[in-house]
C-alpha positions as CSV (number, residue, x, y, z in Angstrom):
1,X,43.2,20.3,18.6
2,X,43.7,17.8,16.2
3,X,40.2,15.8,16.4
4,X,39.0,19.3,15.0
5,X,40.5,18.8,11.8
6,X,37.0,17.2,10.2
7,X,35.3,20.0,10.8
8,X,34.4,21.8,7.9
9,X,33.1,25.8,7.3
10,X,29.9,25.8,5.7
11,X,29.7,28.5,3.1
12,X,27.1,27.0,0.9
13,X,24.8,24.6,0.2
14,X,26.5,22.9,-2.2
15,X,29.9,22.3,0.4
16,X,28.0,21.1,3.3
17,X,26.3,18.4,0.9
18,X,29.5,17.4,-0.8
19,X,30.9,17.7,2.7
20,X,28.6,15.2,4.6
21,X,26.0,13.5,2.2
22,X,28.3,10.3,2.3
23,X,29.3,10.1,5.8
24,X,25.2,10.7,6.1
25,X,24.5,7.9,4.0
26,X,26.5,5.5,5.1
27,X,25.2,5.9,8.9
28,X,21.6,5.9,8.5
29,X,22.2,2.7,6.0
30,X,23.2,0.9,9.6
31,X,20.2,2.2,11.3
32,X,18.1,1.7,8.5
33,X,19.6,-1.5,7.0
34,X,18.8,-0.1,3.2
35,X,21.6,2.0,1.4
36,X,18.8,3.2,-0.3
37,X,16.0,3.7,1.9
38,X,19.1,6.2,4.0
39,X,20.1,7.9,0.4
40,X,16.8,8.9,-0.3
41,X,15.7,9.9,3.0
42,X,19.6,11.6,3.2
43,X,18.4,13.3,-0.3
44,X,14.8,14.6,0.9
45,X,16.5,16.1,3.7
46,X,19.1,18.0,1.2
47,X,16.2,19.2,-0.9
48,X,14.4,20.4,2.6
49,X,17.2,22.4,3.6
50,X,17.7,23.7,-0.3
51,X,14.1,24.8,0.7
52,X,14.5,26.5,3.7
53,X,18.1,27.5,3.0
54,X,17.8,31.3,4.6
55,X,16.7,30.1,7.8
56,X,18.8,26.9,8.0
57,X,22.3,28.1,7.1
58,X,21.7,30.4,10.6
59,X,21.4,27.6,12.5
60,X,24.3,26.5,14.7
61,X,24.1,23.2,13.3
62,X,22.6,22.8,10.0
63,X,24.2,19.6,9.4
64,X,22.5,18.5,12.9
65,X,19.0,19.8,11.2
66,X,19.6,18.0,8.1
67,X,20.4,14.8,10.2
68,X,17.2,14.9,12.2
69,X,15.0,15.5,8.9
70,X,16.9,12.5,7.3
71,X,16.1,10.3,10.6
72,X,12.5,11.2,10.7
73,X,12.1,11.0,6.8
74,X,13.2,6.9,7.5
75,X,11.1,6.7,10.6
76,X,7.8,7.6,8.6
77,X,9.1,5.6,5.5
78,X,9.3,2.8,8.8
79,X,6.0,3.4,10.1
80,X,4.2,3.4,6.9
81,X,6.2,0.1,5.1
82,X,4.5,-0.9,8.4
83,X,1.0,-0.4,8.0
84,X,1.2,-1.3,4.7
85,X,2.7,-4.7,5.7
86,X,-0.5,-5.1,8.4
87,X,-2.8,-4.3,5.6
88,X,-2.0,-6.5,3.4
89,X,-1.6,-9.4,5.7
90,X,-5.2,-8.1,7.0
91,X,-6.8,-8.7,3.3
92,X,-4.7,-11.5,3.0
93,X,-6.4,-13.0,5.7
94,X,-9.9,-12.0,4.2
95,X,-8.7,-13.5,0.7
96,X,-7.6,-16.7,3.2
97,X,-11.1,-16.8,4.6
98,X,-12.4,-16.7,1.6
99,X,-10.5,-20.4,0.8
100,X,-7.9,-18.6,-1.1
101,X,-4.4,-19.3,-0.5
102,X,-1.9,-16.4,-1.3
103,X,1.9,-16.3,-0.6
104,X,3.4,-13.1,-0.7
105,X,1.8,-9.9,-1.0
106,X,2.5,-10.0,-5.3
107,X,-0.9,-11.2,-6.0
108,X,-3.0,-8.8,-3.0
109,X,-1.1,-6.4,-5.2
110,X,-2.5,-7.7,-8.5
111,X,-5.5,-7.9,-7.2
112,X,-5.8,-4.0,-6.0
113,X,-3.9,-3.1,-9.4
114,X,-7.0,-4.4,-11.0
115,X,-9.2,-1.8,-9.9
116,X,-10.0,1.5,-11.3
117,X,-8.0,4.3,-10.7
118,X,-10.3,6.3,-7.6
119,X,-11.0,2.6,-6.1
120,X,-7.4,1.7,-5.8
121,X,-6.3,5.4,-4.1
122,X,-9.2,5.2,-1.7
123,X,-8.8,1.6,-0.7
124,X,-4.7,2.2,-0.5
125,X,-5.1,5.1,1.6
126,X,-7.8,3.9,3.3
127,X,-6.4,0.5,4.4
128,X,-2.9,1.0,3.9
129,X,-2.3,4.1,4.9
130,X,-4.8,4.1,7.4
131,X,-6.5,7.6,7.1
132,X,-10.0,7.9,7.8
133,X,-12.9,8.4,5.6
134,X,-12.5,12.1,5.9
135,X,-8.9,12.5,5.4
136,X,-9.4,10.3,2.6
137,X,-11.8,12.4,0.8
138,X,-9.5,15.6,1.9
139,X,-6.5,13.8,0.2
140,X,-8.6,13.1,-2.7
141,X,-10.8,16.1,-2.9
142,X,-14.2,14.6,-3.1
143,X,-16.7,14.3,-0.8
144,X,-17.1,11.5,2.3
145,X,-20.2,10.0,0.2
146,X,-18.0,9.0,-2.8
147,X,-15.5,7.8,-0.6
148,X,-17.6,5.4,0.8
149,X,-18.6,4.2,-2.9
150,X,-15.0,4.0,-3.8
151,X,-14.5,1.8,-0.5
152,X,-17.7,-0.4,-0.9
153,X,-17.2,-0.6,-4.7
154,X,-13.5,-1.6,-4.5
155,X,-14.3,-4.1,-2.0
156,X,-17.1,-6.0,-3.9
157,X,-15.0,-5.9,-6.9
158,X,-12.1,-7.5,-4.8
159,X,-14.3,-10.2,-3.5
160,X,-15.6,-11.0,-7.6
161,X,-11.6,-11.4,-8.4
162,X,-11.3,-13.8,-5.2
163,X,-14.4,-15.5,-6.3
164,X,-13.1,-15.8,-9.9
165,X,-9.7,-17.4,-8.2
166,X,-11.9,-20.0,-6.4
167,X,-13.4,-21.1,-9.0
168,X,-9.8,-21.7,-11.1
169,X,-8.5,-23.3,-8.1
170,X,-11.1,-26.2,-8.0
C-alpha cells in the first residue's frame, strides 16, 4: 500500500497543477531535451485543460489527458522546428546557387525580415510551414490570386537582396 502514497485527490484545477506541473516538466525535458520547449508545451496543456475543465476533471485520468496534450504539443512544436529547418536549408541552397555563401540560418532570416509584412507571412507559411496556396490564403483571408502575388513578389524581392549580396561580395 505504500507505493500509493503519491497519489494525490484532485479537487481542482489549481491542486492537480501544483500537484504535477514539475514532475511534468522535468520528464518531457528528457524526451524533449529543452526545459523549456517541455514547460511551455506542459503550460499549453494546463491552459487546455483550464479550458475544457467540465469535461476533463470527469475523466479517470486527467493528469493522463494533460500528459498526452503536453506530448503532442512538443511533437508538432518537433515537426514544425523541422520543416522550418528543411526550408531554410532549401532557400539556403537557392541563395548558394546563386554564388552566395551563407552560414547559419541568421542571414536567410534577415533576408525574409526584409520583406513586407503579407510577403513575409505567405512565404513563411508557404515554405516553412508548408501549407498550400489555399490554406495559405485561408490562414490569411485573402484570396488564392494574392497569394500567388505575395509568393512571386517575395521571391523576386529575395533574389534583388541576394543579387545586391553578390555584388558586395566581389
Amino acid at each position: 500500500m505504500s507505493e500509493f502514497t503519491d497519489a494525490v485527490v484532485v479537487e481542482d484545477l489549481e491542486t492537480l497543477f501544483r500537484a504535477h506541473y514539475g514532475r511534468l516538466v522535468r520528464a518531457l525535458t528528457l524526451v524533449s531535451g529543452s526545459q523549456e520547449a517541455a514547460a511551455d508545451a506542459v503550460q499549453e496543456a494546463f491552459v487546455k485543460a483550464h479550458l475544457h475543465w467540465r469535461r476533463v476533471q470527469r475523466y479517470d485520468d486527467p493528469v493522463g489527458w494533460i500528459r498526452r496534450v503536453a506530448i503532442n504539443k512538443l511533437r508538432d512544436e518537433n515537426r514544425r522546428q523541422g520543416r522550418k529547418n528543411k526550408a531554410v536549408e532549401r532557400l539556403q541552397g537557392e541563395m548558394r546557387s546563386d554564388g552566395v555563401e551563407w552560414s547559419d540560418g541568421a542571414d536567410a532570416g534577415a533576408l525574409l525580415a526584409g520583406l513586407p509584412k503579407q510577403q513575409r507571412f505567405a512565404m513563411a507559411l508557404f515554405y516553412v510551414e508548408g501549407l498550400s496556396v489555399a490554406e495559405v490564403a485561408n490562414t490569411l483571408d485573402i484570396s488564392e490570386g494574392a497569394v500567388r502575388f505575395h509568393l512571386h513578389q517575395g521571391r523576386t524581392r529575395l533574389r534583388g537582396q541576394v543579387a545586391d549580396q553578390k555584388e558586395i561580395l566581389e
